[in-house]
N, C-alpha and C positions, 0 to 999 in steps of 0.2 A: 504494500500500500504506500503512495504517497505521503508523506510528510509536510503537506503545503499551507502556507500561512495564510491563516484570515485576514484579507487585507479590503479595504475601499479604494476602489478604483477610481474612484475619483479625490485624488489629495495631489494633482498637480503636476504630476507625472505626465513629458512629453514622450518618451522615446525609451520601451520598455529595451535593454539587450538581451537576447536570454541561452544562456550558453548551454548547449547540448553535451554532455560529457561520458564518456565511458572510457574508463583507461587510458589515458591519452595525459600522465601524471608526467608527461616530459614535457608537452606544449602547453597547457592549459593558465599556466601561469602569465603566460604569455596573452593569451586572451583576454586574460581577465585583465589585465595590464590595460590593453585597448580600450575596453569595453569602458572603464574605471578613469582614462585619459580623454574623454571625448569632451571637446569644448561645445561651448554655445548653449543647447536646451538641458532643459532638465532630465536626466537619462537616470534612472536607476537599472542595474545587472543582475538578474534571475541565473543561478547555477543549477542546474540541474545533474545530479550525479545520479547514471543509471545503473545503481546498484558494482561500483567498480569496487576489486579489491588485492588494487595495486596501492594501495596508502595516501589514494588522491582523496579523502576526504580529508585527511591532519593539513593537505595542501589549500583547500579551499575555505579550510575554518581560523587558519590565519588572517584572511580577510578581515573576518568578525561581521561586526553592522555593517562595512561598505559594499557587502553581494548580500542579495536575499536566498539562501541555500535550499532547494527542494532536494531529499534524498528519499530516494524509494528502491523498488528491487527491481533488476535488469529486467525490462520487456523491450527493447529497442526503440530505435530512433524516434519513428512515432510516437510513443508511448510518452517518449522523454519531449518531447515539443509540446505535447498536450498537456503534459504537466505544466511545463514552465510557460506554457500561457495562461493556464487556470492562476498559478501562482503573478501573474504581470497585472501591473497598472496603466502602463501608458497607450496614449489612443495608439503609439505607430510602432508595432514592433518587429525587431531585429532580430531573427534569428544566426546566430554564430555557432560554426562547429569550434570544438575546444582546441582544434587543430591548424587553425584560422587565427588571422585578427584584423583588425579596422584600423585604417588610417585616423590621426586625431581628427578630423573635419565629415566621418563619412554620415553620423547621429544628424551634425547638422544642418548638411547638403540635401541628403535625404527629407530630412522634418519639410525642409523650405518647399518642397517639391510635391508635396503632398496638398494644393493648391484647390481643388476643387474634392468632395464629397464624394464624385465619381471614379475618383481616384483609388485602386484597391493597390495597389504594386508600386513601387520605386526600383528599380535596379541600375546597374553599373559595372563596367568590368573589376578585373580583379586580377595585382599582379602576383606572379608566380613564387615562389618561394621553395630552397630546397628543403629537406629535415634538418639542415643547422641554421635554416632564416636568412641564407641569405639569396640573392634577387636569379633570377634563372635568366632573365631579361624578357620571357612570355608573359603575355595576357589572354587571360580565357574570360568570356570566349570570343573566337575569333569572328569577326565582321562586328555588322552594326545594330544594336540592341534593339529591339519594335519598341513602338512610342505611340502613344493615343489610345486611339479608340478601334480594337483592332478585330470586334465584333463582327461584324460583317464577315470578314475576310476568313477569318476561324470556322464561321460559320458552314463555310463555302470549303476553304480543304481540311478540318478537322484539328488536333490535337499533334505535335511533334513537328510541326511543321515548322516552327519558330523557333529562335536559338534564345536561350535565357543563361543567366550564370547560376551554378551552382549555389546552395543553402547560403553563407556568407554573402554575396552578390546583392542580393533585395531585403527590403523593408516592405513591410506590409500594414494598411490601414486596419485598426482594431474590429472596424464594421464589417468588414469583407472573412476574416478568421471567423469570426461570433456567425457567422451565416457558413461557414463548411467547413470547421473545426467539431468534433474530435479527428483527425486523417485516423482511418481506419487501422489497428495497431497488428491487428492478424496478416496485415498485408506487405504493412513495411517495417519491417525491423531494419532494413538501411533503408536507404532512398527517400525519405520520407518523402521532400523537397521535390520529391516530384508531381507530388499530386497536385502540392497547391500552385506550382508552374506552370501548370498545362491547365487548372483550371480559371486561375486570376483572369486569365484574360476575354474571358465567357462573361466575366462578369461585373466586369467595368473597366475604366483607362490605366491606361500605364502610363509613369513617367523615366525619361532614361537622364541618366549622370554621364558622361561622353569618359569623366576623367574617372582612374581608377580610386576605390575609395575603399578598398581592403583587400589581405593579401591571402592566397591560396597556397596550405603549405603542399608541397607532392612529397609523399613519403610513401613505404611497402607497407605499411605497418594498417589493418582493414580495408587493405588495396582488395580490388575485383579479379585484379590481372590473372590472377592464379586459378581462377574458375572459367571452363571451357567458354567458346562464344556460344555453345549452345545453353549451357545454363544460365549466363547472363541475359539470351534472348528469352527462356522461360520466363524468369524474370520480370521482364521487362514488357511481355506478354500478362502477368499477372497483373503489373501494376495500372497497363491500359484500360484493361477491361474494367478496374476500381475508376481510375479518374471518368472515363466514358461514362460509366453511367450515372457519375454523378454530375455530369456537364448533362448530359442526356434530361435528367429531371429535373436542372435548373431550365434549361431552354422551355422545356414543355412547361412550366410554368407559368413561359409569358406566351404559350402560344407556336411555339416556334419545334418543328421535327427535326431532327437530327437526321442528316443522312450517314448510317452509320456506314454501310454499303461504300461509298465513296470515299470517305473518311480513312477506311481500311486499302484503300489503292494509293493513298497516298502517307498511309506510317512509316515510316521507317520501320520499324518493328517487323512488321508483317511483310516488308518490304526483302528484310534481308533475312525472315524465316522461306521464303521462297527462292530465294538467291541459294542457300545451303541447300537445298533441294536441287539446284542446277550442278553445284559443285559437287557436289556427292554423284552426278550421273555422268561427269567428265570421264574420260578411260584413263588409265593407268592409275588407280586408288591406291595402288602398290607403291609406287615410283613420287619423288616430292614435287609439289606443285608451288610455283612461284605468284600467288596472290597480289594483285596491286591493290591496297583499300589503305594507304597511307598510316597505319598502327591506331586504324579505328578495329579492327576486330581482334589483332592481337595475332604474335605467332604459336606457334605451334601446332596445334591438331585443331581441324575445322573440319566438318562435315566427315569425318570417317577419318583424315588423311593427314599427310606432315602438312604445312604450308610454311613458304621462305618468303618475309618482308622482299620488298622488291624498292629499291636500295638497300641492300643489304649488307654488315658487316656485324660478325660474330655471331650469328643468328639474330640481330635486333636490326631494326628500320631504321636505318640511314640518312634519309632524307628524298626527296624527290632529284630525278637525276640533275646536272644542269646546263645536258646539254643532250642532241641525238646520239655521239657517237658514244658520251658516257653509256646511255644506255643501252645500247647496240650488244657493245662492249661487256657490260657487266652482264646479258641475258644471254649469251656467248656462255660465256665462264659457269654461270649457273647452270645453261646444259650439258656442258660437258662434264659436271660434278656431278651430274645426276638428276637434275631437274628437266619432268616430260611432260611438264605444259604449265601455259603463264595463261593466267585469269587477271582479270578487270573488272571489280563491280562497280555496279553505276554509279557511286561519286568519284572515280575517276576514271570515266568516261571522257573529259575535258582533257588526258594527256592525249590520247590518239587525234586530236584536234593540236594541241598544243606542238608535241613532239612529234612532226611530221614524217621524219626521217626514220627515224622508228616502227610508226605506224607503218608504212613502207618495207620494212623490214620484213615486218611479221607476216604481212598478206603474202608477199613474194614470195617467203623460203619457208613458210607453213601451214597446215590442215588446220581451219577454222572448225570449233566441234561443239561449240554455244554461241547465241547470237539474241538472246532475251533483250528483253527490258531490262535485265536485270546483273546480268553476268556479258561479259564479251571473253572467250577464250581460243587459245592457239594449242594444238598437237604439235609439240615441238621434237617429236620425232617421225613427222611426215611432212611431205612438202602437200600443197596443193591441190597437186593431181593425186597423191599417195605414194610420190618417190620421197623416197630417204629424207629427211632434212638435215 
């Protein structure tokens, strides 16, 4: 059970922070550090510790008065954001992983931004950070955040369509949570942040920050990487079907059907559970296949089979090449190591556009043996017609 304080919400509090915590007794300090440095509104810091017993509670009790401390027993990330909003006061609040922190200025860029009532979301990039804080020189995420009123358009291609930043990234107005808070806890033990990503925007405007306003640490430490693409696509398969239907019974409230039908032709999700289905029917499932999907699905075993980053060195993704004959050159080298056919799935579809010389390449001296929507692949031990390659 939770441990959460009786409190009055209204006593003047602008900008609740509420730190999400399990384990994480080597950053956490760090956060609370930010959360506790924010200049401008009046910002009180919600800790929530879900049930860790690494010794981070003796870490968080030296605070004293200046964090409000929710401790309860592990049910995951969910679980611990529902707390620590049950336990918050301020209209707009921040949720922080304990592994994360905020620039001093981001409580009060954010608060400023929050300008109209229709307003559910504030977000912002966020820059990179390794396991000892310092700068990677990335921001995620990459391109330009949506901004407004972005109903319509949602309406019309569905959920995942849009890029957001990770839990740290946005603020959120108190009236938009109080309307589709508790996130389901049986669902998300991680991820939480994604339900209310995908569904903010169903339900009123966003506002975007252009400059980064807190930092994203990347560490191994409850990394995903380690679990297949196909369990992260279950996954992520589970969590859609949770956000859908409750974007689904917001619209029909006002009137408005969902096409779910459409909706699903354009997920990503269900997008690259059909992609695995093409790669799994490529020939030589025996022999390694050289993948091009830029270290969005991860090396290793995909679809039954080894798969090799395409820049690749020491078994990890390299980079996009930077030129034709780099490329040429390093898919050369990878067949004669043993690699008997290169895949493309369709967000990098734009090289064979780009890197012409290449593209060129492939058609010439080998057996095309997929050609979806979804996947583009080469037989790189057949040419064309079916001579040698």
């Amino acid at each position: 059970m939770s441990e959460v304080p009786v409190m009055n919400r209204k006593n003047g509090v602008d900008v609740s922070i509420v730190i999400d915590h399990y384990e994480q007794g080597d950053y956490v300090k760090t956060a609370i550090a930010s959360a506790l440095a924010q200049a401008g509104p009046r910002c009180e810091v919600v800790v929530v510790d879900d049930g860790s017993r690494d010794g981070s509670r003796e870490v968080i009790e030296r605070y004293g008065t200046a964090v409000v401390p929710v401790w309860k027993e592990n049910g995951g990330q969910a679980s611990a954001l529902n707390a620590g909003f049950a336990a918050s006061r301020g209209e707009v609040v921040l949720f922080l992983d304990a592994d994360d922190a905020l620039l001093p200025d981001a409580a009060e860029r954010a608060l400023a931004c929050f300008d109209s009532p229709d307003v559910v979301k504030v977000h912002w990039p966020m820059n990179v950070i390794d396991e000892s804080g310092a700068p990677t020189g990335e921001t995620i995420p990459g391109g330009v955040l949506p901004e407004g009123d972005r109903r319509d358009a949602l309406i019309e291609a569905g959920p995942t369509t849009e890029i957001a930043p990770p839990t740290s990234g946005n603020a959120w107005s108190r009236r938009f949570l109080e309307r589709v808070l508790p996130i389901p806890e049986d669902v998300y033990r991680t991820s939480a942040d994604k339900h209310l990503l995908e569904v903010a925007p169903f339900c009123g405007e966003l506002r975007r920050v252009d400059e980064p306003l807190s930092l994203y640490r990347r560490h191994g430490a409850g990394s995903q990487v380690s679990r297949s693409v196909e369990e992260r696509l279950a996954n992520e398969l589970r969590y859609y079907a949770c956000y859908v239907e409750v974007i689904e019974k917001r619209l029909a409230e006002e009137g408005i059907r969902a096409d779910r039908d459409r909706w699903v032709l354009n997920s990503w999700w269900h997008r690259q559970a059909a992609a695995l289905e093409d790669l799994a029917a490529l020939p030589h499932a025996e022999s390694p296949l050289v993948l091009v999907e830029e270290a969005a699905w991860g090396a290793g075993t995909v679809a039954g089979r080894t798969v090799l980053p395409f820049l690749e060195r020491d078994g990890a993704f390299w980079g996009s090449p930077p030129d034709d004959a780099t490329a040429i050159a390093e898919l050369e080298r990878m067949r004669n190591a043993g690699a008997a056919g290169i895949a493309f799935v369709w967000s990098t579809f734009w090289w064979l556009d780009h890197y012409r010389g290449f593209r060129e390449h492939l058609e010439s001296r080998y057996a095309r043996t997929c050609a979806s929507d979804r996947v583009l692949a080469f037989d790189l031990t057949r040419g064309p017609e079916g001579s040698r390659g």
